[in-house]
C-alpha positions in Angstrom: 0.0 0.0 0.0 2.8 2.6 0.7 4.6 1.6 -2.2 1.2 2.2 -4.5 0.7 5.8 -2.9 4.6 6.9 -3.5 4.2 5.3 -6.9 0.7 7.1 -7.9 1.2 10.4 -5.6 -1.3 9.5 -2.8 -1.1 12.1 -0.1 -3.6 11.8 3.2 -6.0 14.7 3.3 -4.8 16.2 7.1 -5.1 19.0 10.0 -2.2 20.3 11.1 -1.7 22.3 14.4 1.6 23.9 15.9 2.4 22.5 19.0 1.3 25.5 20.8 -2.2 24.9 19.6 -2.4 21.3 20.4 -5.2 22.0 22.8 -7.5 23.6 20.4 -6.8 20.4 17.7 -7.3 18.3 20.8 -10.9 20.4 21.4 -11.8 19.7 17.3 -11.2 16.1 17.8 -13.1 15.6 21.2 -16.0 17.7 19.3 -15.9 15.6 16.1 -14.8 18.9 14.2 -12.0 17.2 13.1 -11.6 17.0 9.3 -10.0 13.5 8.7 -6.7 13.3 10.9 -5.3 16.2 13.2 -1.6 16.3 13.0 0.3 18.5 15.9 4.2 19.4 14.1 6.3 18.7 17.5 9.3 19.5 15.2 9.7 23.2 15.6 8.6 23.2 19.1 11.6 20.9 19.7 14.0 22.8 17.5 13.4 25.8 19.3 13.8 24.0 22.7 17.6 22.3 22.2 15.5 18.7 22.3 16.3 18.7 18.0 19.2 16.2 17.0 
């Protein structure tokens, strides 16, 4: 299956949130506001807090 969707340009349809506003894509889910899949990005909340290797 992942090799069909890198093959064929399958992407998944998401919500994404900056770690700071986790709790308000935390509130969407709980609600069923959600539009398919919530995705936090922990990566530059951990870049800009030294925990980045």
């Amino acid at each position: 299956m992942l090799e069909f969707s890198a093959q064929n340009n399958v992407y998944p349809i998401v919500e994404t949130f900056e770690f700071e506003d986790f709790p308000k894509a935390f509130d969407r889910m709980e609600k069923a506001q959600a539009k398919f899949r919530c995705v936090v990005n922990v990566g530059k909340w951990a870049q800009a807090n030294g925990l980045w290797k």
